[in-house]
C-alpha positions in Angstrom: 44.3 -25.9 137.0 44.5 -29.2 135.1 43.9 -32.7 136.3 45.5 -35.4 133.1 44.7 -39.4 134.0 45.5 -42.2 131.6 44.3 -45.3 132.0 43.6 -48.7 130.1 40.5 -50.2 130.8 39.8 -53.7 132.1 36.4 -53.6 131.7 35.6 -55.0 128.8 32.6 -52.3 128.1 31.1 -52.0 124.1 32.0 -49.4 122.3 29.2 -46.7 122.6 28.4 -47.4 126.1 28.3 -44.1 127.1 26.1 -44.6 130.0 28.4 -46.9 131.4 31.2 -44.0 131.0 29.1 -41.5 132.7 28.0 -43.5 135.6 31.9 -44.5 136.0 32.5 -40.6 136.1 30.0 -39.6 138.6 31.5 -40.9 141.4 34.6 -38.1 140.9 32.1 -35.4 140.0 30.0 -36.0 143.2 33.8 -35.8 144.8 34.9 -32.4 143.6 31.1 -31.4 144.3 32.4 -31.7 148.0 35.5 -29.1 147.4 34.1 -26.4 145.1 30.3 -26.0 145.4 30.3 -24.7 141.9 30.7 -28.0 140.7 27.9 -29.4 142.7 25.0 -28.0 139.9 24.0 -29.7 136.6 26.9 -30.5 134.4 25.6 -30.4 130.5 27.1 -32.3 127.3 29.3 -29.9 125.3 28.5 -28.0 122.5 29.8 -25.5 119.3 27.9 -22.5 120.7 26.2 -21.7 124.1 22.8 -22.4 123.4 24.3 -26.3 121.8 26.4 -26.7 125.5 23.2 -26.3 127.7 20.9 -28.1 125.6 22.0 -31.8 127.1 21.9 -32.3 130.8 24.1 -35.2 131.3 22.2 -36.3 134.7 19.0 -36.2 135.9 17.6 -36.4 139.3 20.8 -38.7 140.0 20.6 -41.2 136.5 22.2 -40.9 133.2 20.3 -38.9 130.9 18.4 -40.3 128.3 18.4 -37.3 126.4 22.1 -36.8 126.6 22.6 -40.5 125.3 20.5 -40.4 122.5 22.2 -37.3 121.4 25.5 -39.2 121.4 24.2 -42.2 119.6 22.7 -39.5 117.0 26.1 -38.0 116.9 28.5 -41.5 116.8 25.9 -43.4 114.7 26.5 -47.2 114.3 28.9 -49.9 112.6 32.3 -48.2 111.9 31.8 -44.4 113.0 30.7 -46.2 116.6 34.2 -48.3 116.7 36.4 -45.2 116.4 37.8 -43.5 119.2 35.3 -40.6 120.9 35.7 -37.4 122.4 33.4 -36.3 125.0 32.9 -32.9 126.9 31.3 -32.6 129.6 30.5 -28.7 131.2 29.4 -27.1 134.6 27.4 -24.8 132.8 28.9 -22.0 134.9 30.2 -18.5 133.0 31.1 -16.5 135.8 35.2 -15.9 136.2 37.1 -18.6 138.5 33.7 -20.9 138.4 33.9 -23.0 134.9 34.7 -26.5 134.6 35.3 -28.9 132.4 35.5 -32.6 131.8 36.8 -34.4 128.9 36.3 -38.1 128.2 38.6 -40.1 125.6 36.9 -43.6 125.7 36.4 -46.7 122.9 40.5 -46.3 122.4 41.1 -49.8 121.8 44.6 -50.6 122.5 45.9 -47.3 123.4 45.2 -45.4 126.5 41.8 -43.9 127.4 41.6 -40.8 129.7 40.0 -38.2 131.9 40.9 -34.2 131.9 39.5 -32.1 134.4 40.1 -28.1 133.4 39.0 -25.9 136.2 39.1 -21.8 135.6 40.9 -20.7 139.0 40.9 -17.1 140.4 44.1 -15.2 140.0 45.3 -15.8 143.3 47.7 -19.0 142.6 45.4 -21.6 144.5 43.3 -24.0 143.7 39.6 -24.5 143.8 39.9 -28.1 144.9 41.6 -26.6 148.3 45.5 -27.0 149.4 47.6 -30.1 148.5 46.1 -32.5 151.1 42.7 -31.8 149.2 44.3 -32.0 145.9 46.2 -35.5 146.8 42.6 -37.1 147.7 40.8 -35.6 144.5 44.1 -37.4 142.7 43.3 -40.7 144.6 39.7 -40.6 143.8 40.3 -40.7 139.8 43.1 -43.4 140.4 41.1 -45.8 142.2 38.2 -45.6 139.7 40.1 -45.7 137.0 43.2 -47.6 138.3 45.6 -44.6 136.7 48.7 -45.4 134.6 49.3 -41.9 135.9 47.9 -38.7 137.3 49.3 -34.9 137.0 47.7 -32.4 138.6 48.7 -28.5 138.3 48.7 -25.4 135.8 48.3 -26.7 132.1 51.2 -25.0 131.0 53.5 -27.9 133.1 51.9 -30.5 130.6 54.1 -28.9 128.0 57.4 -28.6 130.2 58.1 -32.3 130.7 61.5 -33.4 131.1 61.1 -35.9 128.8 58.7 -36.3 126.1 57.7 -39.9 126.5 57.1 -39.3 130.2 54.5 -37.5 132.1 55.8 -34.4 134.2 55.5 -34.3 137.7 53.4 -30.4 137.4 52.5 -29.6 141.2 51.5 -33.6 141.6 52.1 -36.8 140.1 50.3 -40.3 141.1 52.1 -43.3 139.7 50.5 -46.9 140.5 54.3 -48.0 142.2 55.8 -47.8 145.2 57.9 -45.3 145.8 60.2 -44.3 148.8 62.1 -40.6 149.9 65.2 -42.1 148.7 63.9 -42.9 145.2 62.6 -38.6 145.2 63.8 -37.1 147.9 62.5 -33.6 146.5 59.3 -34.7 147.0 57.5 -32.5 149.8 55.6 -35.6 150.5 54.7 -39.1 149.4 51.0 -40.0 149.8 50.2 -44.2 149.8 47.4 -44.8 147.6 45.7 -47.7 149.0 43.0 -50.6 147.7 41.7 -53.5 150.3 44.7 -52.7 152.8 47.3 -53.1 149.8 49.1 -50.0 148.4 48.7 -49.1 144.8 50.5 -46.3 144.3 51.7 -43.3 145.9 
């Protein structure tokens, strides 16, 4: 399965604060921790091979690693290289079949939207790791409230790529959009969910 957020941040963070970005996602990892214990271990800074992906813890005893940071200033460098754009993995460290996860972090995007992805193996049996849709719906919360989402999908990758519309998001199994919306507007909806922020709705 396949969680896809965009976002654009108001928080005006400097470009190479990546422990602020890895203190922001922590929140949603100690989340998913609580549906799917195999996402409750150490989660490590990704790598070309798998000695390079388990060299970096990214947290230790509950703080940012320093280790991990330094090894992304090493990578990003300064002046110019540290202004572009960045990719960042983060992995569960886990091998076994319907047990890997992992996290990718666009961030230092400038005008354009930043994002998270969350890839999660799944067993062949249709469901999802993160538990039914109730489960699913307050994992989809989560990442919109930190974030405050221009959208959320949630489902099997492949949806991303069968979109109605190529300048729109597809719904895939579930979409959060930061509006309103009623059963008239999508009455094919099995349900709408109210996202909600100090007693105001958000989204649905």
């Amino acid at each position: 399965m396949n969680l896809f957020e965009q976002h654009r941040d108001k928080i005006a963070a400097p470009k190479g604060a990546f422990e602020f970005h890895f203190q922001r996602i922590k929140p949603f990892i100690d989340f998913i921790a609580t549906k799917d214990k195999t996402l409750s271990g150490k989660w490590y800074l990704g790598g070309d091979t798998l000695q390079d992906a388990l060299q970096y813890e990214v947290f230790s005893n509950g703080a940012t690693s320093k280790v991990a940071i330094d090894d992304l200033k090493t990578e990003y460098g300064t002046g110019k290289k540290l202004e572009r754009s960045k990719a960042i993995g983060l992995w569960n460290g886990r091998q076994d079949s319907g047990a890997t996860a992992i996290i990718s972090l666009i961030i230092d995007t400038g005008a354009l939207s930043s994002s998270v992805e969350l890839s999660l193996d799944e067993k062949a049996n249709g469901l999802s790791r993160l538990g039914d849709y109730k489960a699913v719906a307050e994992v989809v919360t989560k990442v919109a409230e930190l974030y405050c989402s221009l959208y959320v999908t949630f489902g099997p990758r492949a949806y991303q790529e069968q979109q109605v519309f190529d300048d729109r998001p597809g719904v895939s199994w579930m979409l959060y959009l930061p509006h309103t919306l009623t059963p008239e507007q999508v009455p094919e909806a099995r349900a709408l969910i109210p996202v909600m922020r100090e007693d105001k709705q958000q989204g649905t």
